[in-house]
VEXDREN-2710 file (C-alpha; in Angstrom, 1 decimal):
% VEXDREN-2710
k/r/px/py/pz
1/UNK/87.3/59.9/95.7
2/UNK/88.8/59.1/98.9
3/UNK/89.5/63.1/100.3
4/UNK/85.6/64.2/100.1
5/UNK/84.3/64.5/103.0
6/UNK/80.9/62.4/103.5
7/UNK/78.9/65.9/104.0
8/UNK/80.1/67.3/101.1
9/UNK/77.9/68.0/98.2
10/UNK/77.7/66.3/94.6
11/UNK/80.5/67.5/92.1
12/UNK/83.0/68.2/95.2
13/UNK/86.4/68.6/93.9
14/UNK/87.9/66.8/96.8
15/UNK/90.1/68.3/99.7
16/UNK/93.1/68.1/98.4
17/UNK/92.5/70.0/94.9
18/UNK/93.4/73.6/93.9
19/UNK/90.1/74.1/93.4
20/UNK/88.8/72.9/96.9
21/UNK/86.2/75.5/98.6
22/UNK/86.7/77.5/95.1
23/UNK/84.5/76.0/92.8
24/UNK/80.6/76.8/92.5
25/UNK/79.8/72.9/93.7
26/UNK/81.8/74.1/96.8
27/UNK/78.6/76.4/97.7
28/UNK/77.2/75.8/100.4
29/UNK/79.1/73.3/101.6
30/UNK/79.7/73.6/105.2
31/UNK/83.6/72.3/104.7
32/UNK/83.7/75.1/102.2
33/UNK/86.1/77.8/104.9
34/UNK/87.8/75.4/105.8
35/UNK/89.2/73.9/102.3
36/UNK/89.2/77.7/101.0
37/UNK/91.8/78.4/103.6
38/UNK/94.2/75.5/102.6
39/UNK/94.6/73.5/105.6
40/UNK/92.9/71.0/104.1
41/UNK/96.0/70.6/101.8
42/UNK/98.5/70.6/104.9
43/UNK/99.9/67.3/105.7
44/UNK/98.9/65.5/108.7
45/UNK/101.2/66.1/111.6
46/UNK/101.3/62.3/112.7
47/UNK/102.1/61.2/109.8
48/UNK/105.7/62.1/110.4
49/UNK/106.0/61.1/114.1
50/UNK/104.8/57.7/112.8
51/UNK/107.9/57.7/110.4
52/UNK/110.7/58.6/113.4
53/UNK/108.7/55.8/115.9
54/UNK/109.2/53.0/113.0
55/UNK/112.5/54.4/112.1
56/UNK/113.2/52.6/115.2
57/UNK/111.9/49.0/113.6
58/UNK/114.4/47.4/112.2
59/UNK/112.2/44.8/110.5
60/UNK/108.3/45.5/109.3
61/UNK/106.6/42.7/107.8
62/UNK/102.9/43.5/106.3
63/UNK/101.1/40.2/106.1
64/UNK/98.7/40.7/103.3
65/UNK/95.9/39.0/101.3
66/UNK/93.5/39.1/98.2
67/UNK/90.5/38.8/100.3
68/UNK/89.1/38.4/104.0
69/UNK/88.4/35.9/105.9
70/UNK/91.5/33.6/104.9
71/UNK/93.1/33.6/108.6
72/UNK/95.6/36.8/108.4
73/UNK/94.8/37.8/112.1
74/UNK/95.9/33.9/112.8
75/UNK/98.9/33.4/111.3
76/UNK/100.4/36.8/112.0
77/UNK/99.4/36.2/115.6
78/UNK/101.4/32.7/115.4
79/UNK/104.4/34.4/113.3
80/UNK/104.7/36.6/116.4
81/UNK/104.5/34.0/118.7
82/UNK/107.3/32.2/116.9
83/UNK/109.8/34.8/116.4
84/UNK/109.2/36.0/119.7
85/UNK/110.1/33.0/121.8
86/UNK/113.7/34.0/121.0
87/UNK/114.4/36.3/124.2
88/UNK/117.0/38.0/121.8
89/UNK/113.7/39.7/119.5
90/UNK/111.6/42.5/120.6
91/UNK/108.2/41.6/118.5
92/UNK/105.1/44.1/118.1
93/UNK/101.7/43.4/116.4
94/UNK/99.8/45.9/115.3
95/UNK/96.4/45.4/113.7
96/UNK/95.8/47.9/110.4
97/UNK/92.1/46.8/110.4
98/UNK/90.2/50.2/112.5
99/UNK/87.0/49.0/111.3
100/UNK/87.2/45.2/113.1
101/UNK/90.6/44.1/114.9
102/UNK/91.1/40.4/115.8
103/UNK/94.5/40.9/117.0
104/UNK/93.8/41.8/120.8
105/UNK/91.3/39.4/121.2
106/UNK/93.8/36.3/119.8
107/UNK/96.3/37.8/121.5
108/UNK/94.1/37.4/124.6
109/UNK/92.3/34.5/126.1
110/UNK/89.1/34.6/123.7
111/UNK/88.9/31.6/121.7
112/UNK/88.7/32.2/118.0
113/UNK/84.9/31.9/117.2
114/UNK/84.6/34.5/119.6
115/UNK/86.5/37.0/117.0
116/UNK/84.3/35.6/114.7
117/UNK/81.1/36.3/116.4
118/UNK/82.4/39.7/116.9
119/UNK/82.4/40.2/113.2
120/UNK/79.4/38.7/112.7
121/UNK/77.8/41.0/115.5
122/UNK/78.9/44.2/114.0
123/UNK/77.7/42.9/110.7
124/UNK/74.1/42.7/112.3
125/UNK/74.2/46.0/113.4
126/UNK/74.6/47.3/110.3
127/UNK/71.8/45.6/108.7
128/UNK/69.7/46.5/111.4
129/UNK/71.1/50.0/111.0
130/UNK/69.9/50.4/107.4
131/UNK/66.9/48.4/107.5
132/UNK/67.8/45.3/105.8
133/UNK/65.9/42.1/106.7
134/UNK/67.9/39.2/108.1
135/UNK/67.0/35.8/107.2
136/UNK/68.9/34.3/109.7
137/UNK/72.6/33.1/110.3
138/UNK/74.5/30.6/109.3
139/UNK/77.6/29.0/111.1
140/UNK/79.5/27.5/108.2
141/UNK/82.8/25.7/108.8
142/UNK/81.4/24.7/111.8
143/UNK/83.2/21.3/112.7
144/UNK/85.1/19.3/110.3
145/UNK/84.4/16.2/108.8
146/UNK/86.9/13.7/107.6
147/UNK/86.2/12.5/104.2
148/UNK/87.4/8.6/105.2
149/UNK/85.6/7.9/108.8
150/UNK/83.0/11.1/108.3
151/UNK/83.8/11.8/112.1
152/UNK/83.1/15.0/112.7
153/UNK/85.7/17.4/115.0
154/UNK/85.0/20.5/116.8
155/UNK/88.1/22.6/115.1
156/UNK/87.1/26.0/116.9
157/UNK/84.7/25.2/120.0
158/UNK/82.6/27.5/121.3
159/UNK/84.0/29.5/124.1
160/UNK/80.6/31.7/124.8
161/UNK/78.1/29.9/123.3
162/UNK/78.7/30.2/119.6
163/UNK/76.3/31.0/116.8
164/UNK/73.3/29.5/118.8
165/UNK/73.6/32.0/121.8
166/UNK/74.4/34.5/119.9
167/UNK/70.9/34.5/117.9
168/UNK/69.0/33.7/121.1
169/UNK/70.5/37.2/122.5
170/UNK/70.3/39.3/119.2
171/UNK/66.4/37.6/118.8
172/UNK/67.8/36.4/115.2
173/UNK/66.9/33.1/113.5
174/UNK/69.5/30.4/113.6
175/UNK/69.5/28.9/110.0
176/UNK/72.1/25.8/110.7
177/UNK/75.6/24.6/111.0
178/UNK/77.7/23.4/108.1
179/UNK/80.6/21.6/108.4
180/UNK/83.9/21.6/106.8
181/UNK/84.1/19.3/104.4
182/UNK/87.6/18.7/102.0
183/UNK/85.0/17.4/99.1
184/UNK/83.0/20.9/99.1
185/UNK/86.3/22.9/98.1
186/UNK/86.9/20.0/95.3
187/UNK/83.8/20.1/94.1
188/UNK/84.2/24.2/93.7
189/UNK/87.7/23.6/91.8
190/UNK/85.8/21.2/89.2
191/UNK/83.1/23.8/89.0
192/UNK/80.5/20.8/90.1
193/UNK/77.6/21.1/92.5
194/UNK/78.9/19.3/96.3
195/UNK/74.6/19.1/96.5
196/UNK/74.4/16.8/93.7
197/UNK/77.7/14.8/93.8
198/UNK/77.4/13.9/97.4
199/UNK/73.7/14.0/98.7
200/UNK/74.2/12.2/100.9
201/UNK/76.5/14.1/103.1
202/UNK/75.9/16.1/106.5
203/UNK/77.3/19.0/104.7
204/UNK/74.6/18.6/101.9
205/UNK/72.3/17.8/104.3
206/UNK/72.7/21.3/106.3
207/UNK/72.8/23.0/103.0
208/UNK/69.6/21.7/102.1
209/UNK/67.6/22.6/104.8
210/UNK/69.4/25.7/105.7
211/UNK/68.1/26.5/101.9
212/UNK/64.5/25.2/103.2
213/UNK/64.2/27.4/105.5
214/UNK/65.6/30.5/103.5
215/UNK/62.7/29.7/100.9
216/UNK/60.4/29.6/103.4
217/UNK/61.2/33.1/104.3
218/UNK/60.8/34.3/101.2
219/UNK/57.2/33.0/100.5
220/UNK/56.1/35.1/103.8
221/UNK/58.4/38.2/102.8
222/UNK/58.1/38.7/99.2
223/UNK/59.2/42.7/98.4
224/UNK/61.6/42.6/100.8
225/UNK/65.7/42.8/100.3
226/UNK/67.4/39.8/102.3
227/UNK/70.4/38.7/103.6
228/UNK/72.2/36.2/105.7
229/UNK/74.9/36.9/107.9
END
């Protein structure tokens, strides 16, 4: 439940129920006083100065998506851009992701790998946090490769280094780079392996040794949990 607190005991009622600091799995509980007393029930001050500040927004548009990853950050950055080169708007961004916001950094001079490897960064730190073995990183979408000439472009370039660096400084394995490729995302939608329908490619290619190396990991750690970032 989303109102227990993360020191509270098994079987807690939640904050906000009648029964909160009542009940007997409310024992012991060091939140128990303060639930007993009801001001866990109050509402939270802020929530109504928010309301009058965007009382003053005439327009609030919440750009939203099924998953992460898909380029939210970068598109609202851009729709703000957009509306905002008319001198007659008054635009404001705000990021509603506490846990890892993009939007100052886009909004800034850092390129966009950069708010990438920031992600990735804090991602590390939790493994290392709760123990969990890396294998190593992988920078996928890394370059894109047209299907007709099989020239391969730089899309995002580094701006500090990129993956490479960034294992060098964290003392992480670097697994490989795999490129975009239009072909792996057709292959998915047929539900066919890109490995075996286009060997040949330097997408297939990274795969496969990226794999290599992930197996040889795992003959040298064999109890262990793993994980790539």
């Amino acid at each position: 439940m989303a109102d227990v607190p993360s020191n509270a005991p098994s079987h807690c009622p939640g904050t906000g129920s009648d029964n909160a600091g009542k009940a007997s799995a409310c024992q012991g509980c060091p939140n128990q006083a303060f639930c007993a007393s009801g001001a866990s029930k109050a509402s939270d001050p802020a929530i109504q100065e928010i309301k009058e500040k965007m009382a003053s927004v005439k327009h609030k548009i919440l750009v939203l998506s099924g998953k992460g990853g898909v380029g939210k950050s970068t598109f609202s950055a851009h729709l703000a851009h957009g509306i905002a080169s008319d001198d007659c708007k008054q635009v404001a961004l705000l990021d509603v992701d506490v846990c890892g916001p993009s939007i100052p950094k886009i909004m800034g001079v850092e390129g966009e790998q950069e708010v990438s490897l920031q992600d990735v960064r804090k991602e590390i730190n939790f493994c290392r946090k709760v123990n969990l073995p890396i294998i190593g990183v992988v920078e996928n979408m890394s370059g894109f490769v047209c299907p007709k000439c099989q020239h391969e472009s730089q899309i995002f370039p580094p701006t500090t280094g990129g993956a490479m660096k960034m294992c060098k400084d964290l003392s992480i394995p670097f697994l490989g780079k795999v490129p975009l490729d239009p072909r792996i995302g057709k292959s998915c939608d047929e539900g066919k392996s890109f490995l075996t329908e286009i060997p040949g490619s330097s997408a297939s290619i990274a795969y496969k040794d990226i794999i290599h190396r992930i197996q040889e990991y795992c003959a040298t750690h064999q109890s262990d949990v793993e994980t790539t970032a």
